[in-house]
N, CA, C, O and CB atoms as a CASP TS submission, in Angstrom:
PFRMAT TS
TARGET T0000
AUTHOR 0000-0000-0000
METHOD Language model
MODEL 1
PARENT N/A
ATOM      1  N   UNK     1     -16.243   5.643  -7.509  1.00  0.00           N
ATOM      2  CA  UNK     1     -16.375   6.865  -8.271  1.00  0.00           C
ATOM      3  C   UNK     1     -15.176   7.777  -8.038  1.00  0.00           C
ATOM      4  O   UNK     1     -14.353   8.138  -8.878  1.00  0.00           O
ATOM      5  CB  UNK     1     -17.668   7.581  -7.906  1.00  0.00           C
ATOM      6  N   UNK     2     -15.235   8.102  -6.655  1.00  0.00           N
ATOM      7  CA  UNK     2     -13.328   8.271  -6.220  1.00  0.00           C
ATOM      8  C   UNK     2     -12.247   8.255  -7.281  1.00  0.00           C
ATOM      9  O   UNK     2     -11.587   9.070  -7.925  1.00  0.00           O
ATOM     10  CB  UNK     2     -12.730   6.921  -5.274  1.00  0.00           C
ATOM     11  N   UNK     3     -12.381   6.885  -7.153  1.00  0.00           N
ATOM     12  CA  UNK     3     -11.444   6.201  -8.024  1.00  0.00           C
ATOM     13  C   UNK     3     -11.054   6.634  -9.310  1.00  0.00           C
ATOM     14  O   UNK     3      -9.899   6.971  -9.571  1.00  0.00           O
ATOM     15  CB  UNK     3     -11.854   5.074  -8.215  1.00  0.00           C
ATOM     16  N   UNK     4     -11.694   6.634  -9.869  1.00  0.00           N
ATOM     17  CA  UNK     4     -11.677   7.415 -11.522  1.00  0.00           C
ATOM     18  C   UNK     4     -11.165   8.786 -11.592  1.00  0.00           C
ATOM     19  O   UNK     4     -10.311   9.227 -12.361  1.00  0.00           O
ATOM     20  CB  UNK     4     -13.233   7.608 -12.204  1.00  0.00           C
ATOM     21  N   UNK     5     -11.859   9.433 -10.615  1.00  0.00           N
ATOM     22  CA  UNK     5     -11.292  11.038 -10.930  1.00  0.00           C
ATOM     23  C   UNK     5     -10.040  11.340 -10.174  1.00  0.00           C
ATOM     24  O   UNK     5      -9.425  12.400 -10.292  1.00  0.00           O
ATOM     25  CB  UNK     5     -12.410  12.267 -10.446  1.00  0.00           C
ATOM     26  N   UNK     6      -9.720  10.431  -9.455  1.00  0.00           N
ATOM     27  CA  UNK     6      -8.247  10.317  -8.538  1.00  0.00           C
ATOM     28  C   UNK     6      -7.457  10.049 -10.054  1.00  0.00           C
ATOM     29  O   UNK     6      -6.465  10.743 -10.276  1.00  0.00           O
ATOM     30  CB  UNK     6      -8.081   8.673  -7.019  1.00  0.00           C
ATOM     31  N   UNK     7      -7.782   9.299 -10.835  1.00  0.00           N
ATOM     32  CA  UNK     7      -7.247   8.571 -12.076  1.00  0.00           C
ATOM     33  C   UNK     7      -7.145   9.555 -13.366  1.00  0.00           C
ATOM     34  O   UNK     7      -6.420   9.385 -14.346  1.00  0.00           O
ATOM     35  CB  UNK     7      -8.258   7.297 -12.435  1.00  0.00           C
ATOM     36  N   UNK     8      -7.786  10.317 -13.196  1.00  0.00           N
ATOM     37  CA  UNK     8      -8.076  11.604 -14.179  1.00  0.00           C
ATOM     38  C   UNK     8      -7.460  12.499 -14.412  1.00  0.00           C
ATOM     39  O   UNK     8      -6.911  13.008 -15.390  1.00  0.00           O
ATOM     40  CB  UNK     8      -8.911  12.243 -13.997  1.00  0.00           C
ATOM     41  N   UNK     9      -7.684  12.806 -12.643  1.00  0.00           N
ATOM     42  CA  UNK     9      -6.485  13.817 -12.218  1.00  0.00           C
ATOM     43  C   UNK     9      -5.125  13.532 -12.165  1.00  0.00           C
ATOM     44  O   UNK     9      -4.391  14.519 -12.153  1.00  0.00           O
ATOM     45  CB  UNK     9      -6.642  14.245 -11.007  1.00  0.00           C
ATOM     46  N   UNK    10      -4.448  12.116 -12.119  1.00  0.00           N
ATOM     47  CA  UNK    10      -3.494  11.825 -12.310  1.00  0.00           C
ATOM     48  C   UNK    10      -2.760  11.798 -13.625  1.00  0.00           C
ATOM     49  O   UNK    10      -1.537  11.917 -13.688  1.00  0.00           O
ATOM     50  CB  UNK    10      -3.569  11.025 -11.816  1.00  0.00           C
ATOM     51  N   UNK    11      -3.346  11.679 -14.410  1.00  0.00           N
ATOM     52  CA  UNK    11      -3.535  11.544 -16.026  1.00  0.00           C
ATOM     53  C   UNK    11      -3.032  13.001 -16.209  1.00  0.00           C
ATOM     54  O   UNK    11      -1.902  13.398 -16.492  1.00  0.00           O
ATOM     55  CB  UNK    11      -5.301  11.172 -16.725  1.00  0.00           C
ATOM     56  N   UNK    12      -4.268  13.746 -15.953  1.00  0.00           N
ATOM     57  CA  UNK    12      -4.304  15.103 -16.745  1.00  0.00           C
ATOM     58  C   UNK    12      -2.376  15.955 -15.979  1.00  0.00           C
ATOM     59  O   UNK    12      -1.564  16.564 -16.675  1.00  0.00           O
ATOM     60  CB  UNK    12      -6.366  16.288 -16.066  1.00  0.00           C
ATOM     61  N   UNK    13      -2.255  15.682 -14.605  1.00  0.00           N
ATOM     62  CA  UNK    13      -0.928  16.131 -13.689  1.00  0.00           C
ATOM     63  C   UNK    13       0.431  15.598 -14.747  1.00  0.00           C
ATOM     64  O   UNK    13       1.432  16.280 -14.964  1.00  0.00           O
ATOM     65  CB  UNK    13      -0.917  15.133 -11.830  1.00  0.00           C
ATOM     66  N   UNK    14       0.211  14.470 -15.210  1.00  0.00           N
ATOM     67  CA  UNK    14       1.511  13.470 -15.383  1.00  0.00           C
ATOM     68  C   UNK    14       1.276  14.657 -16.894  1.00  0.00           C
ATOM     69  O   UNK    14       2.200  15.468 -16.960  1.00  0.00           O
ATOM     70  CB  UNK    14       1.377  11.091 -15.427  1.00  0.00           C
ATOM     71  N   UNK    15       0.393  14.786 -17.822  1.00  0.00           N
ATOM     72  CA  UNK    15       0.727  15.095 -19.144  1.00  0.00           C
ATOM     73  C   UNK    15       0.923  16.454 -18.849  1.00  0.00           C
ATOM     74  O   UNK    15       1.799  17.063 -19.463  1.00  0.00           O
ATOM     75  CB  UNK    15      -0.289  14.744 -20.283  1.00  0.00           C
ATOM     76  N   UNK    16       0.269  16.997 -18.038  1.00  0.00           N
ATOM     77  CA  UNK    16       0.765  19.094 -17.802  1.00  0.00           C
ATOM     78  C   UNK    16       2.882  19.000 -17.631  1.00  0.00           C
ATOM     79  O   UNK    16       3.821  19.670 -18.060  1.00  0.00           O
ATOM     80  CB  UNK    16      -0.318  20.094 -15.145  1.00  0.00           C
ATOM     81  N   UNK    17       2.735  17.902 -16.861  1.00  0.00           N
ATOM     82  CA  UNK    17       4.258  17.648 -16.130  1.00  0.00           C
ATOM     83  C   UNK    17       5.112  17.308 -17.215  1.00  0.00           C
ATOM     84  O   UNK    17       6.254  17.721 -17.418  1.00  0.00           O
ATOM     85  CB  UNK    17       4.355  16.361 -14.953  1.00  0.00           C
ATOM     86  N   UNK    18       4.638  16.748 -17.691  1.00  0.00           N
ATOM     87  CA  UNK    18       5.181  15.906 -19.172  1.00  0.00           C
ATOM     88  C   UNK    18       5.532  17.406 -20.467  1.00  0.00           C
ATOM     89  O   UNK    18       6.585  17.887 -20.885  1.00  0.00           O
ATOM     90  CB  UNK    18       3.370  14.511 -19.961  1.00  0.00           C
ATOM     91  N   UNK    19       4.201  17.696 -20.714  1.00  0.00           N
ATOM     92  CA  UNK    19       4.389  18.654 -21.723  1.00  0.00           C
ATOM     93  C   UNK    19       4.849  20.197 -21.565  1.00  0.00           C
ATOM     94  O   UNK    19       4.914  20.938 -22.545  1.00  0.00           O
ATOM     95  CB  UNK    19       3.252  18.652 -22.294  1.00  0.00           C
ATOM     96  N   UNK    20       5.216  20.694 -20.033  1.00  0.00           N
ATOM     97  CA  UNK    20       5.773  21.506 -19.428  1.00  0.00           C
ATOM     98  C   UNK    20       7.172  21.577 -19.282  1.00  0.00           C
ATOM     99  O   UNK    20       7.772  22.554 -18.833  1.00  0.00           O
ATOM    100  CB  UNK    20       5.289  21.483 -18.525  1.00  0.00           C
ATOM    101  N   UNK    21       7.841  20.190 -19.792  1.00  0.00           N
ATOM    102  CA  UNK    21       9.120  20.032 -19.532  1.00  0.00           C
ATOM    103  C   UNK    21       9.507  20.087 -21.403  1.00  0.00           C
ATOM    104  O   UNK    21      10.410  20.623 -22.045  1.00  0.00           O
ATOM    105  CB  UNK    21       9.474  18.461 -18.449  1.00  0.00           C
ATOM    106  N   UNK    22       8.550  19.410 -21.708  1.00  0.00           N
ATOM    107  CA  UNK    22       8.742  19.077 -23.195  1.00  0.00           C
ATOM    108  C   UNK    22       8.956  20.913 -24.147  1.00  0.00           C
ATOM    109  O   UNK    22       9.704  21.162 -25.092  1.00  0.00           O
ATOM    110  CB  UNK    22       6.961  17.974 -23.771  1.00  0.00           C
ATOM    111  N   UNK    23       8.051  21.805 -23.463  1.00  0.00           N
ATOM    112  CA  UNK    23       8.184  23.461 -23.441  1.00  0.00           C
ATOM    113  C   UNK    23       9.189  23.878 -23.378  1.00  0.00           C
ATOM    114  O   UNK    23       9.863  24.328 -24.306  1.00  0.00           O
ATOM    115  CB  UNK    23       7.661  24.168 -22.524  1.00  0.00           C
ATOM    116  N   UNK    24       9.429  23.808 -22.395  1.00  0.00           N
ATOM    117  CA  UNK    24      10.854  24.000 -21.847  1.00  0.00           C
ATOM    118  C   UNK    24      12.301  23.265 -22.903  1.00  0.00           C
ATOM    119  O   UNK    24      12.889  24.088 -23.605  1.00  0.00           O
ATOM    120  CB  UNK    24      10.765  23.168 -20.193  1.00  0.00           C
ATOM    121  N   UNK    25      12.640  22.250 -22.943  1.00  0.00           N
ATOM    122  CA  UNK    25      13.570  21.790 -23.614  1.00  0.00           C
ATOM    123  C   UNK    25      13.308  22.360 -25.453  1.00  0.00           C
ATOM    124  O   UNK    25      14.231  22.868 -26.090  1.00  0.00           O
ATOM    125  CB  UNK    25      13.526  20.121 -23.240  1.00  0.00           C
ATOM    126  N   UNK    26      12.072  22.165 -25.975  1.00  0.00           N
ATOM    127  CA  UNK    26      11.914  23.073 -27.183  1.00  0.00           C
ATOM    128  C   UNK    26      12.217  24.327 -26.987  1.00  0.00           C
ATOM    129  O   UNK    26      12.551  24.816 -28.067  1.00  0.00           O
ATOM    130  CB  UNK    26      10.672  23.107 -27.698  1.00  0.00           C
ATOM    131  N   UNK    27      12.278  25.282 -25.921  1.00  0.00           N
ATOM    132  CA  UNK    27      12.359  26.430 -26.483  1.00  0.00           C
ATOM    133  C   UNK    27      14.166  26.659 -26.143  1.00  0.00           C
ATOM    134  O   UNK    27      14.774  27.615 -26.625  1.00  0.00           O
ATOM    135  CB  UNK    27      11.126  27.565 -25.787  1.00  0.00           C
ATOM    136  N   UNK    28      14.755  25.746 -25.364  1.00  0.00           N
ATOM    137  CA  UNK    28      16.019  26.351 -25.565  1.00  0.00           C
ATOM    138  C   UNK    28      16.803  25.196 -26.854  1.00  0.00           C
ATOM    139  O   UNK    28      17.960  25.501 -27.144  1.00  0.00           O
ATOM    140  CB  UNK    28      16.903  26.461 -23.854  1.00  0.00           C
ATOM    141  N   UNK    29      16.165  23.856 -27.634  1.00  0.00           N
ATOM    142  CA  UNK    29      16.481  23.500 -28.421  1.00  0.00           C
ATOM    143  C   UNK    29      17.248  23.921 -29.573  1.00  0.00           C
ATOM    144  O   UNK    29      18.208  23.278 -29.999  1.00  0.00           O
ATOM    145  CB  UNK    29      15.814  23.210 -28.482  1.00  0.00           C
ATOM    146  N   UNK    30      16.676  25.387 -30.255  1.00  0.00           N
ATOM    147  CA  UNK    30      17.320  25.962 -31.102  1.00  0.00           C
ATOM    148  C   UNK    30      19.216  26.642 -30.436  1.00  0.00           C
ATOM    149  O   UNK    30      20.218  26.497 -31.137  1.00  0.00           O
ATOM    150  CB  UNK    30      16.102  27.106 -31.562  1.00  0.00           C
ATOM    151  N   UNK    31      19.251  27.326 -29.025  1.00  0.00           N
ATOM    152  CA  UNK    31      20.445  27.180 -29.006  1.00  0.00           C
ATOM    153  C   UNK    31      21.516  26.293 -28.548  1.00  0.00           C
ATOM    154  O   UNK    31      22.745  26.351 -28.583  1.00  0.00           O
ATOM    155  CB  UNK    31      20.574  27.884 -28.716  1.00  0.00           C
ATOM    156  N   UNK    32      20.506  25.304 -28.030  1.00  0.00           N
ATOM    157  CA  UNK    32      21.665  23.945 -27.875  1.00  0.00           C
ATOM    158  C   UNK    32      22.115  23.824 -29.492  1.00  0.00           C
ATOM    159  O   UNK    32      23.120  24.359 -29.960  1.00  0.00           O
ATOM    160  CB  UNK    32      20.789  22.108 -27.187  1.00  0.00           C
ATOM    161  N   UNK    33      21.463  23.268 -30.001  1.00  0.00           N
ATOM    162  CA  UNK    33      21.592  23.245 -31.497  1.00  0.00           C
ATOM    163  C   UNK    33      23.094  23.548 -32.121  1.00  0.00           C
ATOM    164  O   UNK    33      23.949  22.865 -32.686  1.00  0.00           O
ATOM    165  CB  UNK    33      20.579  24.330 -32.052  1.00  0.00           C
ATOM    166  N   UNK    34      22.991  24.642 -31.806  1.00  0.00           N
ATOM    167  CA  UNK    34      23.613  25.656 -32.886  1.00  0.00           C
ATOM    168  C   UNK    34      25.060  26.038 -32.150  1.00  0.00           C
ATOM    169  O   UNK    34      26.014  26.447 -32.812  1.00  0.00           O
ATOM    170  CB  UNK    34      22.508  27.203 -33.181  1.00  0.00           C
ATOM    171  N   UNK    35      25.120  25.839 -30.555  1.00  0.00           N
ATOM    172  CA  UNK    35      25.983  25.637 -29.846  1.00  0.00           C
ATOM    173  C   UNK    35      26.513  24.113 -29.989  1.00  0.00           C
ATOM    174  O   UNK    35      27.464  23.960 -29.222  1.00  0.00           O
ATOM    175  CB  UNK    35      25.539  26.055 -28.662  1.00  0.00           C
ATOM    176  N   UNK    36      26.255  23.087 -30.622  1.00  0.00           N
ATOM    177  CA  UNK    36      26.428  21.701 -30.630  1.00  0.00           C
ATOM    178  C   UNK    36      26.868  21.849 -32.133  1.00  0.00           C
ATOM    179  O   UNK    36      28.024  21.535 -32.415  1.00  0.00           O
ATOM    180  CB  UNK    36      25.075  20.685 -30.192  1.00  0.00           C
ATOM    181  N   UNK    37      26.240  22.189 -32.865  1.00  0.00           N
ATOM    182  CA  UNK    37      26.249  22.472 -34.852  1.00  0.00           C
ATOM    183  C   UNK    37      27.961  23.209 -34.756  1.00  0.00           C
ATOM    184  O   UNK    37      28.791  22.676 -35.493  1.00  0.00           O
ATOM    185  CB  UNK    37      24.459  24.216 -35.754  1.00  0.00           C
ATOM    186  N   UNK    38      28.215  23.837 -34.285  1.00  0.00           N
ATOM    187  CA  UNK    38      29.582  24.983 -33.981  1.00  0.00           C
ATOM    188  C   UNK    38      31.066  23.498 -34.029  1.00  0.00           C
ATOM    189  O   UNK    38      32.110  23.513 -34.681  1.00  0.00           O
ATOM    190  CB  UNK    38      29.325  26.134 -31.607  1.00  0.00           C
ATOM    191  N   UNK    39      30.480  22.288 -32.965  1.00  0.00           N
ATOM    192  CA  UNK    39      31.244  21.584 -32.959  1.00  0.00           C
ATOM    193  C   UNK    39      31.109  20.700 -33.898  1.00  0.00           C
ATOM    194  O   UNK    39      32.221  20.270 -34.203  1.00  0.00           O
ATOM    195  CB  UNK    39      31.363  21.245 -31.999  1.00  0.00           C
ATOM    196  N   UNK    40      30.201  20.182 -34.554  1.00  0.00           N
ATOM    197  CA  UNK    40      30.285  19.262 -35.456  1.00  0.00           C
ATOM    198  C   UNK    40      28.482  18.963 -36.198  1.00  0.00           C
ATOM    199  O   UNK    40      27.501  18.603 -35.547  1.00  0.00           O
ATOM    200  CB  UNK    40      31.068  17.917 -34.586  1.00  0.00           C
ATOM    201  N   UNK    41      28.509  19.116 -36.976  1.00  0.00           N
ATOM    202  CA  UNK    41      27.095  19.794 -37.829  1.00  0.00           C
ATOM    203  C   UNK    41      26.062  18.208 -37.259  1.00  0.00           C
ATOM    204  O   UNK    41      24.882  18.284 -36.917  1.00  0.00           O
ATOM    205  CB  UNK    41      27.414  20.053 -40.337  1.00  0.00           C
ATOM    206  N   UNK    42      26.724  17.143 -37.283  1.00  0.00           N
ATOM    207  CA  UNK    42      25.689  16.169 -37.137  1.00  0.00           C
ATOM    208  C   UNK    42      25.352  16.429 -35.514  1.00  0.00           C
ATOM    209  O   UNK    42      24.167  16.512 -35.189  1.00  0.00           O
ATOM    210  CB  UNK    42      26.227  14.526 -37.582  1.00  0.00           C
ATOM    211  N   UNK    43      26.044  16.514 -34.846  1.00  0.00           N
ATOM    212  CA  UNK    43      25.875  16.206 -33.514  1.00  0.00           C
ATOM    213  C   UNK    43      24.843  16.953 -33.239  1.00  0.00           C
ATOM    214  O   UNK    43      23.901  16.594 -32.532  1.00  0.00           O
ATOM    215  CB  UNK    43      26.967  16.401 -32.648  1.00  0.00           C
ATOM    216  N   UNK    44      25.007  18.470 -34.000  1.00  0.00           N
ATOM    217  CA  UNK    44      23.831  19.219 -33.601  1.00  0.00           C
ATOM    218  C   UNK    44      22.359  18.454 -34.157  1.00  0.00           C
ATOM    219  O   UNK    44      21.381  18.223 -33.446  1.00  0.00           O
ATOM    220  CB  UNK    44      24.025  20.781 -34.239  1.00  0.00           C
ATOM    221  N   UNK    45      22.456  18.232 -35.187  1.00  0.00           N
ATOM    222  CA  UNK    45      21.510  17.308 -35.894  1.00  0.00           C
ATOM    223  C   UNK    45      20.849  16.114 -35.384  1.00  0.00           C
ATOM    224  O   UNK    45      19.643  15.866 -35.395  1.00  0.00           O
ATOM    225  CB  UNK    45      22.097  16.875 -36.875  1.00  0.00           C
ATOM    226  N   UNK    46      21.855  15.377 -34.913  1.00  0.00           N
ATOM    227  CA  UNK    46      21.452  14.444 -33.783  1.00  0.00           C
ATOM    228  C   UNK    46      20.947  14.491 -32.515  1.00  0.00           C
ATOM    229  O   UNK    46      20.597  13.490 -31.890  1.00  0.00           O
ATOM    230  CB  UNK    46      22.216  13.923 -33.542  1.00  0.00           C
ATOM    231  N   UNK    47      20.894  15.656 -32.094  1.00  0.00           N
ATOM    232  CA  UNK    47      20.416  16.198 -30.645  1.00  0.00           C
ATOM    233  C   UNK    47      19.303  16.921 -31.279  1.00  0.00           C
ATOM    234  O   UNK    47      18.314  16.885 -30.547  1.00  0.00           O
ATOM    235  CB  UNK    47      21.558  17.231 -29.629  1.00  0.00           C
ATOM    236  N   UNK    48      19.114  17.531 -32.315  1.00  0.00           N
ATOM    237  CA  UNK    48      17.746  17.670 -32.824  1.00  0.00           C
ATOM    238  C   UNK    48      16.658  16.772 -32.834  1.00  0.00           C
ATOM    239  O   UNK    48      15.544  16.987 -32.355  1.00  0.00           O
ATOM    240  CB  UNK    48      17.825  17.919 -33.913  1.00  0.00           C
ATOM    241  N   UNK    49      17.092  15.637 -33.473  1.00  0.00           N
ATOM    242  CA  UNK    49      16.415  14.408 -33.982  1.00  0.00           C
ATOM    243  C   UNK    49      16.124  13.666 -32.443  1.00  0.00           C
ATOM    244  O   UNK    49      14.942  13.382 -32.249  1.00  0.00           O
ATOM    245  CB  UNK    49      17.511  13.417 -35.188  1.00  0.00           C
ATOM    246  N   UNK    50      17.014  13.357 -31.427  1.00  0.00           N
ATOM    247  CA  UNK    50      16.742  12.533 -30.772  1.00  0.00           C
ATOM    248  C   UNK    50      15.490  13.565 -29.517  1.00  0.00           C
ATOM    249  O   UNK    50      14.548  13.075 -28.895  1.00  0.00           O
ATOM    250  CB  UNK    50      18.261  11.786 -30.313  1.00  0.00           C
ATOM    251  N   UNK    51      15.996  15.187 -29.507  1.00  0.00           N
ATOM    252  CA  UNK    51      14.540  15.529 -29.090  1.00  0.00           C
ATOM    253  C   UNK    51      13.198  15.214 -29.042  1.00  0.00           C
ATOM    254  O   UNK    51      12.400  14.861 -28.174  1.00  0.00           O
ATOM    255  CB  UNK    51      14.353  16.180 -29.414  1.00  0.00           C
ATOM    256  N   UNK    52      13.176  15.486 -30.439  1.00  0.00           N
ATOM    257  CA  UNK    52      11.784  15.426 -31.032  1.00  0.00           C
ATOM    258  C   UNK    52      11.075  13.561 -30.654  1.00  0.00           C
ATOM    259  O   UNK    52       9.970  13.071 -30.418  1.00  0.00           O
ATOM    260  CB  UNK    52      12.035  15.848 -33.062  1.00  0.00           C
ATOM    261  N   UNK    53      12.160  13.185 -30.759  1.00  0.00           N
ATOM    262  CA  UNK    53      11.807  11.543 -30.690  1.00  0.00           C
ATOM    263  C   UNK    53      11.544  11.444 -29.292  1.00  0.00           C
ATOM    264  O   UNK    53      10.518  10.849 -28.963  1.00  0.00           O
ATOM    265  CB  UNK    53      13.083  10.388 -31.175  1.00  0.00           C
ATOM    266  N   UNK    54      12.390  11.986 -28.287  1.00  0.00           N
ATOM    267  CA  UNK    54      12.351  11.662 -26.716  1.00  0.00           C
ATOM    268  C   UNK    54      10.964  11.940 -26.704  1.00  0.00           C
ATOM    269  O   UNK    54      10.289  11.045 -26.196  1.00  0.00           O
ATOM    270  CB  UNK    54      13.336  12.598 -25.562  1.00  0.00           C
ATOM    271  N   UNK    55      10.066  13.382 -27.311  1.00  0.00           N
ATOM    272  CA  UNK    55       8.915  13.747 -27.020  1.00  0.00           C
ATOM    273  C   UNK    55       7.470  12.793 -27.375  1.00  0.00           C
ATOM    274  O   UNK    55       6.398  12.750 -26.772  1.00  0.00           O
ATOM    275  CB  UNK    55       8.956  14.955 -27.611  1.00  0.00           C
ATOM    276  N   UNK    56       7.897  12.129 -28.504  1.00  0.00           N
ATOM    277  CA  UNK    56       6.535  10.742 -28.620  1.00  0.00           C
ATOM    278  C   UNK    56       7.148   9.892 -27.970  1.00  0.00           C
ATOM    279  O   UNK    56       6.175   9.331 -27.468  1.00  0.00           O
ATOM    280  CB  UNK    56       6.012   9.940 -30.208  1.00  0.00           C
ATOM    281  N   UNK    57       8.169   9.258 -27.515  1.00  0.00           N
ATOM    282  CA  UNK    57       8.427   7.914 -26.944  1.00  0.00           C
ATOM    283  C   UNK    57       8.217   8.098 -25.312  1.00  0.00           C
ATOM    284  O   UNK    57       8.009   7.134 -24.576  1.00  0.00           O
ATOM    285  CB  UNK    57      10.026   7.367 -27.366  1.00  0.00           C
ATOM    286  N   UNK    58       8.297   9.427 -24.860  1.00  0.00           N
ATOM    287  CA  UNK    58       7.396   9.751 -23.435  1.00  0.00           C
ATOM    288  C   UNK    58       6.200   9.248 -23.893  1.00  0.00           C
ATOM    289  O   UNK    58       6.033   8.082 -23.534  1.00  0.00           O
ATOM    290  CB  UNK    58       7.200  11.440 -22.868  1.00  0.00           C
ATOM    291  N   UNK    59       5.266   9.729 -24.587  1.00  0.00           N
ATOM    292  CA  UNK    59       3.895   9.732 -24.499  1.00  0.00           C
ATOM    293  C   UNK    59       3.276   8.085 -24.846  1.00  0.00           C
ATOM    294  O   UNK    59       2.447   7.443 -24.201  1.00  0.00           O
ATOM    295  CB  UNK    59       3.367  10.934 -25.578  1.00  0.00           C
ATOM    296  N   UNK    60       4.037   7.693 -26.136  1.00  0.00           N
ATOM    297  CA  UNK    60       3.898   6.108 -26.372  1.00  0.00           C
ATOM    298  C   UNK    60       4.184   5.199 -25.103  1.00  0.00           C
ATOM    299  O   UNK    60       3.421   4.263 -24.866  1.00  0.00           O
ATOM    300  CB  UNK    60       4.962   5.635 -27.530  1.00  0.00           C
ATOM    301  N   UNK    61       5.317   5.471 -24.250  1.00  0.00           N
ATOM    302  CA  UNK    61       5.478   4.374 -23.094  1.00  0.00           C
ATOM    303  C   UNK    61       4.234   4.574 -21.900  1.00  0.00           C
ATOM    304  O   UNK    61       3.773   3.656 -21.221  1.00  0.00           O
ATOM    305  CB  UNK    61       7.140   4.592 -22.307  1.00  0.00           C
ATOM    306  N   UNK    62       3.830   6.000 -21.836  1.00  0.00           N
ATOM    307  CA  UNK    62       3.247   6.444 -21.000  1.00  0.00           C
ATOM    308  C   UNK    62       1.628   5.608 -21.405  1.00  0.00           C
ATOM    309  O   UNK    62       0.728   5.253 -20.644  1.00  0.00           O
ATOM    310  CB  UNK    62       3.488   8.076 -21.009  1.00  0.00           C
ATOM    311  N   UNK    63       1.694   5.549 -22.211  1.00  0.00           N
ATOM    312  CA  UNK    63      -0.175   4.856 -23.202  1.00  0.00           C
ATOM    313  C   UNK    63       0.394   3.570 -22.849  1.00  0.00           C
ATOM    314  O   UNK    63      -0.473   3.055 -22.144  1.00  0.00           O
ATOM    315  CB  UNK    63      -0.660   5.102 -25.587  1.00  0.00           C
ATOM    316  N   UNK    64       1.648   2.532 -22.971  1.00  0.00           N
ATOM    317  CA  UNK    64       1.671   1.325 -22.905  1.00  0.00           C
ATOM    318  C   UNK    64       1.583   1.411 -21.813  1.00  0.00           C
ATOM    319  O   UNK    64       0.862   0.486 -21.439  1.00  0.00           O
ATOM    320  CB  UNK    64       2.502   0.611 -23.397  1.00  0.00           C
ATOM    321  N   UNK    65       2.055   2.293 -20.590  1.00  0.00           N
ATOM    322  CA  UNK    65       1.784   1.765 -19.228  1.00  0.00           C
ATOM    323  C   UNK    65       0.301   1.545 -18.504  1.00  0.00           C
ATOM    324  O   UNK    65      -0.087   0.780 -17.621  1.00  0.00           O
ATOM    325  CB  UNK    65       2.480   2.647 -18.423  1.00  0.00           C
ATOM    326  N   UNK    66      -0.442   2.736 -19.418  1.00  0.00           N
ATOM    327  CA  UNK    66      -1.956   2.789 -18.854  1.00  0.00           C
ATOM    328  C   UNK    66      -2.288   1.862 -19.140  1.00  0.00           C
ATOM    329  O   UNK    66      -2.693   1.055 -18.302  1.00  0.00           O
ATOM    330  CB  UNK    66      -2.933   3.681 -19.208  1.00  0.00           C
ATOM    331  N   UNK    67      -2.242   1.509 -20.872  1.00  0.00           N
ATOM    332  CA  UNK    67      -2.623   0.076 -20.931  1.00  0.00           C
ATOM    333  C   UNK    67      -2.674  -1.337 -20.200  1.00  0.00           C
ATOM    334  O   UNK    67      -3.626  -2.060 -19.905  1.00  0.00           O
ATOM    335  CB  UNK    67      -2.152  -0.139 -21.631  1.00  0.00           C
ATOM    336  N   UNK    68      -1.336  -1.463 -20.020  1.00  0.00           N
ATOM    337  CA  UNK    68      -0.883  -2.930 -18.573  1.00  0.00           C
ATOM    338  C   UNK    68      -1.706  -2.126 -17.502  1.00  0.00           C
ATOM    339  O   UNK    68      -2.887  -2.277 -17.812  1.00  0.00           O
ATOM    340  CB  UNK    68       1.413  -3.222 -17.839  1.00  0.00           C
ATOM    341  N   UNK    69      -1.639  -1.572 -16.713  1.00  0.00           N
ATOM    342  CA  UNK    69      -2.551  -1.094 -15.814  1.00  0.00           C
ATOM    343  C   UNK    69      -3.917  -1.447 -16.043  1.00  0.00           C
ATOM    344  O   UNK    69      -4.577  -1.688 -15.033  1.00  0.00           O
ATOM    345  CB  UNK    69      -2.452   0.207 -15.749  1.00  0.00           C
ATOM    346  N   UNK    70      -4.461  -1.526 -17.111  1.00  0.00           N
ATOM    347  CA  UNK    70      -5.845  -1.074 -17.088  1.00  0.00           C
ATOM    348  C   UNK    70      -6.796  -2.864 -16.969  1.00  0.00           C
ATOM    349  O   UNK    70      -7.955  -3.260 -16.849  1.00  0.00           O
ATOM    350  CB  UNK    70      -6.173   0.068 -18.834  1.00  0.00           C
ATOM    351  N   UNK    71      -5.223  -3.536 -17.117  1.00  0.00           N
ATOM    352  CA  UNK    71      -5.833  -5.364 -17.247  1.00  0.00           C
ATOM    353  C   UNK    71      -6.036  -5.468 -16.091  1.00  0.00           C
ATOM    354  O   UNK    71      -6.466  -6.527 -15.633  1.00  0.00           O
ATOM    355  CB  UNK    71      -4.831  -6.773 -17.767  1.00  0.00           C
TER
END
């Protein structure tokens, strides 16, 4: 029984940790941006895009890992 809520609580720590950082990098996103856009319009664009992407491909690897774990 332990077990599970040791597992819960680990869960719920890793996504606060996860989406606390993910806060953080969105809110100074707009002036990386625009400080990056200054040098060359895609780059800023591209550091837009690959944000947003870093933020589901955390959460997708993080579900494939529970998954292998859970066999």
């Amino acid at each position: 029984m332990t077990d599970k809520k040791s597992e819960t609580r680990s869960t719920a720590i890793a996504a606060a940790i996860i989406l606390l950082a993910a806060m953080a990098l969105l809110y100074l996103m707009p002036d990386i941006i625009v400080r990056l856009g200054n040098v060359s319009p895609w780059l800023g664009t591209g550091f837009g895009v690959l944000v947003i992407l870093a933020f589901f491909l955390v959460f997708w690897l993080r579900a494939r890992y529970q998954r292998r774990k859970s066999r």
